[in-house]
N, C-alpha and C positions, 0 to 999 in steps of 0.2 A: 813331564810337565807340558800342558797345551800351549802350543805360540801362538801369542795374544792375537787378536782379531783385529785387524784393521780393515780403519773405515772405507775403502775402496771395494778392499776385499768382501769386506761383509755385501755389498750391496749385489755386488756380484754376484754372488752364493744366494741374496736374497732372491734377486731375479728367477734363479734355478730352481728355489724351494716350490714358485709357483701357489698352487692352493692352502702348501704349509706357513708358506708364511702370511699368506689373506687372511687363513685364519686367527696367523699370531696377531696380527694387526688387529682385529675385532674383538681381541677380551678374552682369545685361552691363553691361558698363562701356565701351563704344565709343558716339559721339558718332552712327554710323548708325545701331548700334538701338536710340536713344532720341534720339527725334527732338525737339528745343528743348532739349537737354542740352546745356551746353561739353564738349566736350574732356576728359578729365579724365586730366589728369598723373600720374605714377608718384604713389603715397603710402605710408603707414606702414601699417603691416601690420592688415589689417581685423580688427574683432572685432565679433561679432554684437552686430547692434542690441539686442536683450534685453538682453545684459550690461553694455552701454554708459549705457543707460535705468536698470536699476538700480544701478549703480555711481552714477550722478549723481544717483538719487535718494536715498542712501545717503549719500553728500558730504551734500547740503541738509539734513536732517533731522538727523544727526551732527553739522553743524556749527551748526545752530542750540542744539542741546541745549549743545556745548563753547564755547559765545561768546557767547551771547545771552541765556542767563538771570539776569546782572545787569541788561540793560536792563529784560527781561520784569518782573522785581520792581521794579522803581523806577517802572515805567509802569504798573501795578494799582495800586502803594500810594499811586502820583497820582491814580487814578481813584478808590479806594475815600473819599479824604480831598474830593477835591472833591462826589463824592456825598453823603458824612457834611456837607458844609457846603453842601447845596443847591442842587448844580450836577447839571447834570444830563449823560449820557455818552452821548453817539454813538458807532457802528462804519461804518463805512462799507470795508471791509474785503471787498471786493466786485468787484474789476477782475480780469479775467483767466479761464480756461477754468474753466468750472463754478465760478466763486466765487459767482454769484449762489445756488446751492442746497448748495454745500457748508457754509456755516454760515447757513440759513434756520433760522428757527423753530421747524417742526416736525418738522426732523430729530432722531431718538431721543439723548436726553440731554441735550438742548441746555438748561442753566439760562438763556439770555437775559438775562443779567448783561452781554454787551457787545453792545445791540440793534441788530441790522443793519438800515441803511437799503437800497433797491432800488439797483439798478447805477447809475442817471441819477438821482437824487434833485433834487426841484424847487426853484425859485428859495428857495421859502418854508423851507427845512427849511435850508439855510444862514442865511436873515433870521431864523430864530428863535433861533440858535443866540447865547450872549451872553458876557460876561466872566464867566471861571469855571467856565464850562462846559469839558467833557474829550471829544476826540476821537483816536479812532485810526483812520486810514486808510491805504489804499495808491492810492487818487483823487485824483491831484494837480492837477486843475484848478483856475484862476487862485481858483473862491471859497475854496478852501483858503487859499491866502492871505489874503484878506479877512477871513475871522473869525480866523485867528492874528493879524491886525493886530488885531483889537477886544477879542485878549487870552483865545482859546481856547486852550484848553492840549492842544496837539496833537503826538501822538506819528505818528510814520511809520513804516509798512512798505513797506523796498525792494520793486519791482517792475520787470520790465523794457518795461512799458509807458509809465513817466514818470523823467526823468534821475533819477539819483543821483549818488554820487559815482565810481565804476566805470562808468558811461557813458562812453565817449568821445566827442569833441567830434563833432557830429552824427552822434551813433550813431542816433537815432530820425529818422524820414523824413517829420513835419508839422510843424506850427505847433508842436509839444511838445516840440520842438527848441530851441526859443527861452523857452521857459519853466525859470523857478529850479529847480534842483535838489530835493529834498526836503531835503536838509541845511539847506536855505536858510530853507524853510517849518515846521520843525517843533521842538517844542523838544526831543525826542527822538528819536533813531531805533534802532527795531530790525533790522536786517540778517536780511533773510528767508533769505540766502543763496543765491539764484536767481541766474545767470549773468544779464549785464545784457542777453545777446542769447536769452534765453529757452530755444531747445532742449538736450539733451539728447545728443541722436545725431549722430555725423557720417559721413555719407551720401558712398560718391567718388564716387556719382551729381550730387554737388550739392555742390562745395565753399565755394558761395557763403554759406549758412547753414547753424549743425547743425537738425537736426527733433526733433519728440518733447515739445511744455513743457512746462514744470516751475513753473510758475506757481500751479496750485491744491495740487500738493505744498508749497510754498516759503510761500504764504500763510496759508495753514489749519495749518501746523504750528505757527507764531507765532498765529493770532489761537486756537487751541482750547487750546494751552498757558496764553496770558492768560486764557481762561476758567476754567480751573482752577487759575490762582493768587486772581483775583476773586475765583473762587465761596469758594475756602476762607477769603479775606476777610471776606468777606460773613456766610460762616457763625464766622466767629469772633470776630465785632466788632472784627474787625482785629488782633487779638492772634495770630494764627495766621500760618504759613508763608505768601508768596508763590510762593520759588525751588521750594519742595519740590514742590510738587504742579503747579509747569510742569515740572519735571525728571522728574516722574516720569509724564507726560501723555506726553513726548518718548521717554524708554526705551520704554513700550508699544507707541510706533508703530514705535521703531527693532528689537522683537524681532519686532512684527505684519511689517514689509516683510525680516527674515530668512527668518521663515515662508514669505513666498510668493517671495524667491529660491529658497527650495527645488526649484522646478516649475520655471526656468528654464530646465531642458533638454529638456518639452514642448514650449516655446514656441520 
């Protein structure tokens, strides 16, 4: 029996295939001329990778704006009440393709109202962290749990790096497999809306996984939406809108990603 092909693995392998796989990429679809490919069975009728990639980028971001911004308000005006009582707020909102820069610091606009820790954050910046204190992550490793046991008030954002509840049973392929769901660890969750198996695209070159993630789509549309329900917090001693001003953070990106459907047919 073959061991199954993982996603890491595959891309790796793909890199090496070099011309073999250029080619698979452009519409041969036989198991000769692409060599380390299966087989691939009759399927449903193709539709170009661009439209497949924005259609599902269009799902996540739609479906965050129509399902998600009651959690979004409930989890700022947690964060703005534990700050107001001297607790202090972690993001860690950081896992996944370009998360580490897509909400850094000195990205243009950025108020730092939910201050992002580094990808791998060290032992110490969990040990500081105390009862009272407000965290929102999508880094679910085991210290997540240890300071929600010591009574950190932590919100989650699904990821398809760490189970949730749309995981299936050993859907991830390490030790993360065996670790609590985020349901499990958080007193909140917001549903990024990210497929639990990440890609985007589905390839008959590769019916084993789709390609393409959706990961820094799915997490930045939640963690820059909570910044601007914060900020307007922040700015209004709390008397002010949550929902409005993440709803209206989610329309601008959902006409911005109409926009650049428009070119779809360059590409």
């Amino acid at each position: 029996m073959k061991k199954p092909v993982a996603r890491r693995e595959f891309l790796i392998g793909s890199a090496a295939l070099g011309m073999g796989a250029a080619a698979a990429l452009t519409g041969v679809r036989n198991a000769e001329a692409s060599p380390g490919f299966a087989e691939v069975k009759p399927c449903a009728p193709w539709k170009p990778f661009i439209d497949q990639y924005y259609e599902g980028a269009m799902n996540i971001v739609c479906g965050v704006r129509d399902t998600q911004i009651g959690n979004i308000d409930r989890a700022m005006r947690k964060a703005y009440e534990i700050k107001k009582n001297g607790g202090t707020i972690h993001s860690q909102v950081v896992f996944g393709h370009y998360a580490g820069w897509a909400g850094a610091k000195d990205v243009p606009g950025q108020p730092w109202v939910l201050p992002q820790s580094s990808l791998m954050p060290k032992k110490e910046v969990y040990d500081n962290m105390k009862k009272g204190d407000f965290l929102i992550t999508n880094r679910f490793y085991p210290e997540v749990k240890e300071v929600h046991d010591r009574g950190v008030y932590v919100v989650g954002v699904t990821t398809n790096y760490f189970r949730f509840a749309k995981t299936p049973p050993h859907g991830l392929s390490d030790i993360r497999n065996t670790w609590p769901v985020i349901e499990e660890v958080s007193d909140l969750v917001i549903d990024s809306q990210m497929p639990w198996d990440n890609g985007l695209v589905s390839a008959p070159q590769n019916p084993r996984f789709k390609l393409c993630p959706s990961t820094g789509i799915a997490q930045f549309a939640v963690y820059w939406a909570c910044t601007a329900a914060l900020a307007n917090l922040n700015g209004t001693n709390g008397k002010g809108s949550a929902s409005d001003p993440a709803k209206q953070y989610l329309e601008l990106v959902v006409d911005r990603f109409r926009l650049a459907g428009t070119d779809r047919p360059k590409m």
